[in-house]
C-alpha positions in Angstrom: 23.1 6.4 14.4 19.2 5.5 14.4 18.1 3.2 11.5 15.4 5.6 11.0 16.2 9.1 10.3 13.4 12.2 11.2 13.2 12.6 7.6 12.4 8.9 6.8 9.9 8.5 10.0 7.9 12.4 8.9 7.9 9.8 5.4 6.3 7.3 7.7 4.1 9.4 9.7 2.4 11.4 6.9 2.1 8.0 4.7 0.4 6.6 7.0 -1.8 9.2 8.2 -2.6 10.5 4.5 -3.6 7.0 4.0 -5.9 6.3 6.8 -7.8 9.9 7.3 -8.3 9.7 3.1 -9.1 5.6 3.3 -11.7 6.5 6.6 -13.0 9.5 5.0 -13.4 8.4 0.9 -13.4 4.5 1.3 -17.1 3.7 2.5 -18.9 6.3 0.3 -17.1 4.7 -2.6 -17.9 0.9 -1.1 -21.8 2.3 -0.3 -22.1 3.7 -4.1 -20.4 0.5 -6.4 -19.5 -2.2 -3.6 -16.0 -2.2 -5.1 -12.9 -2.1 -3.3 -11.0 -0.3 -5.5 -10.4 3.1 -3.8 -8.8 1.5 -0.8 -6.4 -0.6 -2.0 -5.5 2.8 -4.8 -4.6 4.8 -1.7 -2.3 1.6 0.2 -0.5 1.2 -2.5 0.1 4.8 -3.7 1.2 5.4 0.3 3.1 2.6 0.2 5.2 2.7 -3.0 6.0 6.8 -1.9 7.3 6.2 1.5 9.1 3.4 0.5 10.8 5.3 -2.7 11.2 8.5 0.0 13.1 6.0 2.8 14.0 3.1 1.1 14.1 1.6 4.4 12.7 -2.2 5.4 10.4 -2.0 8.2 8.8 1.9 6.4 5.7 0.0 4.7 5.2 -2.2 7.9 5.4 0.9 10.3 2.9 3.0 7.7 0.7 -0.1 7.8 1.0 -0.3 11.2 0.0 3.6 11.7 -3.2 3.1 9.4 -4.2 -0.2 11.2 -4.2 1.9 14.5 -5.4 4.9 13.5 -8.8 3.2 11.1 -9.2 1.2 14.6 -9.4 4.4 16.3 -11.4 6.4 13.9 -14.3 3.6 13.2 -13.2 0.0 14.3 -13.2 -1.4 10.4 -11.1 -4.5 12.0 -10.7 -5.4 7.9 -8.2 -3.1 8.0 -5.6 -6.0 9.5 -5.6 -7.6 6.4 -3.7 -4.1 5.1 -1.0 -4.6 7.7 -0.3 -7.8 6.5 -0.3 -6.5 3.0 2.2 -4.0 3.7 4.3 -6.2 5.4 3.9 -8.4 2.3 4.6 -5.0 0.2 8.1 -4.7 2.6 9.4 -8.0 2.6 8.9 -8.1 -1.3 10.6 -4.4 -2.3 13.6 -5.3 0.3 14.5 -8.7 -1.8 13.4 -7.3 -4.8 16.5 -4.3 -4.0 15.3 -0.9 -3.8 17.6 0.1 -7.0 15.6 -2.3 -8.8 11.8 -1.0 -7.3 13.1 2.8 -8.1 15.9 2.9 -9.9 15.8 1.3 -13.7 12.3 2.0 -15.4 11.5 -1.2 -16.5 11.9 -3.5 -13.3 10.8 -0.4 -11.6 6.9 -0.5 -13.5 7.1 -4.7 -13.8 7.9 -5.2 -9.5 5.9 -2.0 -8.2 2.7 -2.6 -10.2 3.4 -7.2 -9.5 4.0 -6.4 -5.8 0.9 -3.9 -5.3 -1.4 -6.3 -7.3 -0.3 -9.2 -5.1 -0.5 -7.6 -1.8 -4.1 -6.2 -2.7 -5.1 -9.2 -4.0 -4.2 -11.2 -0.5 -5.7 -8.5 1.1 -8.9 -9.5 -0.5 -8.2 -13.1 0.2 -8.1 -12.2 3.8 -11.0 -9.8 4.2 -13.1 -12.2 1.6 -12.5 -15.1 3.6 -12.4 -13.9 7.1 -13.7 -10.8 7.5 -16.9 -11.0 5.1 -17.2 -15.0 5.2 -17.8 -15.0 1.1 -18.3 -18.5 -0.3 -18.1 -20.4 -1.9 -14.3 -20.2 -3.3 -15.2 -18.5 -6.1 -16.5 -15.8 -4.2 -13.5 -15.6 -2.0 -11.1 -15.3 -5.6 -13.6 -13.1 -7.4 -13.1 -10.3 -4.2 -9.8 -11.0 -4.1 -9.5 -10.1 -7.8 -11.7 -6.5 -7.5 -8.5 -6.1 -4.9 -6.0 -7.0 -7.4 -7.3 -4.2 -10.1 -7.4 -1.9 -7.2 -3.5 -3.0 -6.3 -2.6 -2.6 -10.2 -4.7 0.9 -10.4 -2.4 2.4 -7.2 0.8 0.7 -8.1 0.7 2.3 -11.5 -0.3 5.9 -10.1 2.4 5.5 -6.8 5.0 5.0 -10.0 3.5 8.3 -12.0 3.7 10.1 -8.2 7.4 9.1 -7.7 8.9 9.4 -11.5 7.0 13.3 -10.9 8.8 13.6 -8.0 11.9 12.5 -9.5 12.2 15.1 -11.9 10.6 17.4 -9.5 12.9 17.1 -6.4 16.6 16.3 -5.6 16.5 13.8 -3.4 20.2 13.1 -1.8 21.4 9.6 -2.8 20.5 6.7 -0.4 23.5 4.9 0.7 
């Protein structure tokens, strides 16, 4: 039996490509109007947190940062989007110790590790495009970019939560064994 099942890699799939068309499409107006990079961290970590709830699968946020990475290089070559795969492989290696019961499951670890991990990933993706893809210095530069990422991490984690406990009440979704 496949680790991935069609129903978890459709999860993938449309994550991913939800993210990247809505990140290539909405992201640069938003950067050209306030020079804040709120809007695209908001739709990682929305895309992230639902296709991890849907598979709660390691390797799902990797593979849907991995589908973004490529498609954004396809669509217009923004080569900061690298530092969003390594935030969602961050994102996967922190939900998959953290337990999956514990990310979806209880309502209180659920809002204290979604909206901690999506904060932190966002805010190392700022780090990363900060430091090496914009060149900010000094330091203080670096952390203050890195903190506009963190807000923007804290603003998705808290609407991918609203999105899945909708969805929750919404949909049956079988059990995940």
């Amino acid at each position: 039996m496949p680790y991935f099942n069609t129903r978890d890699i459709t999860a993938i799939v449309m994550g991913g490509a939800l993210w990247a068309v809505l990140n290539n499409t909405f992201a640069p107006i938003f950067w050209q109007l306030t020079h804040m990079p709120f809007l695209c961290d908001f739709l990682a970590f929305t895309s992230l947190i639902l296709v991890v709830w849907w598979t709660r699968k390691f390797g799902a946020a990797s593979l849907t940062g991995i589908i973004v990475t490529a498609l954004t290089l396809l669509l217009r070559s923004g080569f900061h989007i690298l530092s969003f795969m390594a935030a969602s492989i961050l994102f996967d290696i922190l939900t998959r110790l953290a337990d999956y019961s514990n990310c979806f499951e209880k309502p209180l670890p659920s809002a204290i590790s979604m909206i901690s991990f999506s904060t932190a990933c966002a805010g190392i993706a700022g780090l990363i495009i900060g430091s090496v893809f914009m060149s900010l210095n000094p330091i203080w530069g670096i952390i203050v970019f890195a903190a506009k990422h963190a807000v923007g991490g804290v603003i998705g984690g808290v609407f991918g939560l609203i999105l899945v406990n909708a969805l929750k009440l919404r949909i049956a979704i079988p059990s995940h064994s």
